[in-house]
C-alpha positions in Angstrom: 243.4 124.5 199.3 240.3 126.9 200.0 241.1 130.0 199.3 240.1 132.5 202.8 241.5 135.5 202.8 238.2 136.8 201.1 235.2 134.1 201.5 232.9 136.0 200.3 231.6 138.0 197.1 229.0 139.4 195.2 229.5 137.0 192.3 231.0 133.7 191.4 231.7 133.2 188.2 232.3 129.6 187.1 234.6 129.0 184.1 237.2 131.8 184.6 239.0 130.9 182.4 236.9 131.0 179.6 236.2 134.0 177.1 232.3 135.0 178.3 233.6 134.1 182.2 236.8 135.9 181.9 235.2 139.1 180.3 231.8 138.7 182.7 234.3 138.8 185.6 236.1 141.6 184.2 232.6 143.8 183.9 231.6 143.2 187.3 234.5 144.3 188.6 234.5 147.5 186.9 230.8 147.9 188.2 231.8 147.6 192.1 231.0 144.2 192.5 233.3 141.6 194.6 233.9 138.8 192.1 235.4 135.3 192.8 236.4 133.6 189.1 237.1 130.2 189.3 239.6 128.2 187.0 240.5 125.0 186.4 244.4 125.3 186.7 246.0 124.7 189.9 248.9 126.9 188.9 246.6 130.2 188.9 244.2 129.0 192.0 244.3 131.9 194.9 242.4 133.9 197.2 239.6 135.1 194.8 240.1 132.6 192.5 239.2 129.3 193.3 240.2 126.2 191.7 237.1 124.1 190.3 237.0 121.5 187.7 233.7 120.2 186.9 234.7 116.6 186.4 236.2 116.3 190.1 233.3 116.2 191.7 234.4 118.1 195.2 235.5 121.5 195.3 237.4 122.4 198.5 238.1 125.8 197.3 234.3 126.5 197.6 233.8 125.5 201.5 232.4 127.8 203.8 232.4 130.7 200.7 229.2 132.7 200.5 228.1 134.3 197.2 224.9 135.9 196.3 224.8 134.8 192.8 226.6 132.3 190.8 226.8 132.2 187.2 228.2 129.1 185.3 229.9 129.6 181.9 232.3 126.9 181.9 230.9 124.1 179.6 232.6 121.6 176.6 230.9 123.5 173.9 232.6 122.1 171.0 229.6 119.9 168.9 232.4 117.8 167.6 234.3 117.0 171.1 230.7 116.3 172.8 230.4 113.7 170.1 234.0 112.4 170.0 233.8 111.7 174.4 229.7 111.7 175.0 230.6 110.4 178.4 233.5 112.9 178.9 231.5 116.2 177.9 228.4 115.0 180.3 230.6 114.9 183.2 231.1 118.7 182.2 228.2 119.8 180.8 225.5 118.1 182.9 226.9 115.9 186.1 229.3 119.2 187.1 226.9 121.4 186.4 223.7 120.4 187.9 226.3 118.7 191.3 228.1 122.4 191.5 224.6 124.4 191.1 223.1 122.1 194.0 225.7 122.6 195.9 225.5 126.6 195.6 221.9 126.8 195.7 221.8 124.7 198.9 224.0 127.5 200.5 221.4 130.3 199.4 223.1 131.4 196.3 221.2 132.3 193.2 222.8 130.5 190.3 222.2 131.8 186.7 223.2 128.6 184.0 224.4 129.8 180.8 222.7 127.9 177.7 222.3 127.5 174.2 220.0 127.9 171.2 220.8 124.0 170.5 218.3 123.0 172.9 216.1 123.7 170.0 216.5 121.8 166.9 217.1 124.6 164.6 214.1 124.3 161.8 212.9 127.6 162.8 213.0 131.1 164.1 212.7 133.0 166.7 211.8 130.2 169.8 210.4 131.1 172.8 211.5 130.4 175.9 208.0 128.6 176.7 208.7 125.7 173.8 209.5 122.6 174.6 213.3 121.5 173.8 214.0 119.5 170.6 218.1 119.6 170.9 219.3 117.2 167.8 223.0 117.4 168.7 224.2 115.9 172.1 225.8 118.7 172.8 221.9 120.5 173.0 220.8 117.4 174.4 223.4 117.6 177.8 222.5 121.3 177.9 218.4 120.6 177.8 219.4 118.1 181.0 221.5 120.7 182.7 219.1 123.5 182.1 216.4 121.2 183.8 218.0 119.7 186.7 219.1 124.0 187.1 216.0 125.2 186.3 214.1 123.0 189.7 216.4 124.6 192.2 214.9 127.5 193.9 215.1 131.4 192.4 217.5 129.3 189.8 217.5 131.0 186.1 219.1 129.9 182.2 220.2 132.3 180.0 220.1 130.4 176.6 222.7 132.4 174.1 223.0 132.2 170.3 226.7 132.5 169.0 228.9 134.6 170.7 231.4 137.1 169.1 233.9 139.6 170.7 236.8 141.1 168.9 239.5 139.0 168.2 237.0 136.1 166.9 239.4 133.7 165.0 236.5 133.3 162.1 236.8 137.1 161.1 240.2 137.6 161.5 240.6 135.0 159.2 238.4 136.0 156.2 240.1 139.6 156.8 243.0 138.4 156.4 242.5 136.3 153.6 240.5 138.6 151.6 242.9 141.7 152.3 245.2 139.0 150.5 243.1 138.3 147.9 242.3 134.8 148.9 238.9 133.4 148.3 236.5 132.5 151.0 233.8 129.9 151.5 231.8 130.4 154.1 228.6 128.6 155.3 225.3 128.9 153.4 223.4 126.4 155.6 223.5 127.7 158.8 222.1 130.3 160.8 223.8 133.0 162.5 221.6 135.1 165.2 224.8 136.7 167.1 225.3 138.7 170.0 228.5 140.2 171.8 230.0 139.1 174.4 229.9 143.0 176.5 226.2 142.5 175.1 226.5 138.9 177.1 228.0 140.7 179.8 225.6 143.7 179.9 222.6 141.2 180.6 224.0 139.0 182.9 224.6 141.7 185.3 221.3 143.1 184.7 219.8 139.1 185.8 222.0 139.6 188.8 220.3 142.9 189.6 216.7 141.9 188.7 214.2 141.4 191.4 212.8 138.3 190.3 215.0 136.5 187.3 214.1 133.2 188.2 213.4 131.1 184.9 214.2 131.1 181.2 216.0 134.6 179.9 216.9 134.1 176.3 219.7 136.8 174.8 219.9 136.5 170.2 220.2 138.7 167.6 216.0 139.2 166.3 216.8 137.3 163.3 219.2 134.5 161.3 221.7 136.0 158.5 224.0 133.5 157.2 227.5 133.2 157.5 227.9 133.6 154.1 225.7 137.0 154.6 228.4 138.1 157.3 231.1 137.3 155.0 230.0 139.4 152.0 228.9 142.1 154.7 232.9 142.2 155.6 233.9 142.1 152.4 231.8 145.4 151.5 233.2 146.9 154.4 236.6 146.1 153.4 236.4 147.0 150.0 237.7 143.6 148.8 236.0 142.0 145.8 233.0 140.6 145.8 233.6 137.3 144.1 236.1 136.5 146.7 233.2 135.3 148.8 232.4 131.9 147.7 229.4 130.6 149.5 229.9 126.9 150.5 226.7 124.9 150.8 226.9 121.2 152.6 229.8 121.9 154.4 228.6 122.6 158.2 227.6 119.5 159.4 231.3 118.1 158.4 233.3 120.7 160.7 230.5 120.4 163.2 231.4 116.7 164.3 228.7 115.8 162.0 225.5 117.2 163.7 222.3 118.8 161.4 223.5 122.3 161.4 220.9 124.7 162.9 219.7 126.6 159.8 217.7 129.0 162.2 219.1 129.7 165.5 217.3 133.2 166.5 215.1 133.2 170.0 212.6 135.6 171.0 214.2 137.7 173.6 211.0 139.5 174.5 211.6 139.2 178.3 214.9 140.6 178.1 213.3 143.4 176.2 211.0 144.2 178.3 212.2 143.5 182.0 215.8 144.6 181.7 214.9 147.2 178.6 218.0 145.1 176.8 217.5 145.1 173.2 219.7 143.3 170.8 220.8 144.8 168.0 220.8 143.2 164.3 223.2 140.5 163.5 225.2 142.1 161.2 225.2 145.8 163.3 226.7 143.0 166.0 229.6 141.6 163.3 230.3 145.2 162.3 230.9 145.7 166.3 233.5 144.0 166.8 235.1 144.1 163.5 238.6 146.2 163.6 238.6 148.0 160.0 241.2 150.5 159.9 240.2 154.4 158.5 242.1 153.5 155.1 239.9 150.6 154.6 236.6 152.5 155.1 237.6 155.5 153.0 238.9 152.5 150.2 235.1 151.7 150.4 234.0 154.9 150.0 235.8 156.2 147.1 237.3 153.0 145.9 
């Protein structure tokens, strides 16, 4: 059932449910702006938030709405469920997509796709937005599709993101916990890390809302690729906790990625962001220590320890 109390917004924000939608939702609203966030659960559908699942291929919720931009975050971004149901994950991540941003953009909304470094093949670092795509995993290749079927709609822009961290992350939380317990850790040494936040996410999507002309490719990374083993000893230091409780794993990232080459480099060059929104990324490892939640006692451990 459309939701018409309120058929109109500033934003739509596609894939409400989601960690960057929820939180890009979130920071709109605390800037002034009239935000619609859709989800995919019938239960929690209402005025303001509209039901849409990309595999249905209709969206009721959305007649006679009017937004002025549209950003679409929901995606199956899992490497190893894209290759477990290809056809499954392209009714998401590329038949949805491209229907749902045809359909906005033929009502006069701008719609803003959210994309990946995997479009790019991962041998090296920083890519610019001009290159041409070379995705190795299908989850890169659906995304490549998507972000050209997007990308030939008028005023239509992609914002490709490296990975993106926010507090909470399961991955840290875990090696905290582990190595406040003294448990070892094995983190990746074969593949790339180039992260950003997601309030940095956040921060530079409503800046492409605001810009006069963001049609095209934006492209949001940290300037360069640490490891994930680098992040790990990083927390480590910062916790105090022993060194050699970091035990670098090499060979292991392709396994818990469904089996995909992991992307050794994923950095981009984010020079348009730097220069038409003035956003600039900060290093990967200012971005872990960010988000991490070190209590006082763990710092002053560090210090004096």
């Amino acid at each position: 059932m459309a939701s018409s109390s309120s058929n109109s917004a500033d934003a739509l924000v596609v894939g409400g449910d989601g960690m960057v939608g929820s939180h890009l939702a979130a920071h709109l609203r605390a800037r002034g702006l009239t935000v619609h966030a859709t989800t995919r659960r019938p239960d929690r559908a209402g005025p303001g938030t509209p039901l849409v699942d990309l595999t249905a291929g209709g969206w009721p919720d959305l007649d006679g709405a009017r937004y002025g931009t549209a950003f679409l975050c929901a995606a199956q971004a899992r490497l190893a469920q894209c290759r477990a149901d290809p056809e499954g994950s392209r009714r998401v991540n590329v038949e949805g997509a491209a229907a749902l941003a045809r359909l906005l953009s033929g009502r006069g909304t701008r719609v803003v796709f959210l994309s990946t470094n995997q479009v790019f093949d991962g041998s090296r670092a920083p890519r610019r937005a001009e290159e041409a795509v070379c995705p190795v995993s299908l989850y890169g290749r659906q995304k490549a599709e998507a972000e050209a079927e997007v990308l030939a709609l008028p005023g239509a822009a992609v914002l490709r993101l490296t990975k993106i961290i926010h507090p909470g992350l399961a991955l840290f939380e875990g090696w905290v916990r582990d190595l406040r317990a003294g448990r070892p850790i094995r983190p990746f040494t074969d593949l790339g890390l180039a992260c950003v936040t997601v309030n940095l996410v956040s921060r530079c999507l409503e800046s492409i809302l605001h810009a006069r002309d963001a049609a095209g490719i934006w492209q949001l990374s940290a300037p360069g690729d640490v490891t994930y083993a680098d992040a790990a000893g990083y927390i480590a230091e910062r916790l105090g906790a022993d060194a050699a409780l970091v035990q670098p794993a090499a060979g292991l990232a392709a396994a818990q990625m469904g089996g995909d080459p992991p992307a050794r480099w994923t950095a981009l060059d984010c020079r348009r962001v730097v220069a038409e929104l003035g956003i600039r990324p900060p290093e990967a490892l200012d971005a872990v220590a960010s988000v991490l939640d070190i209590p006082a006692q763990d710092a002053e451990r560090r210090c004096h320890g």
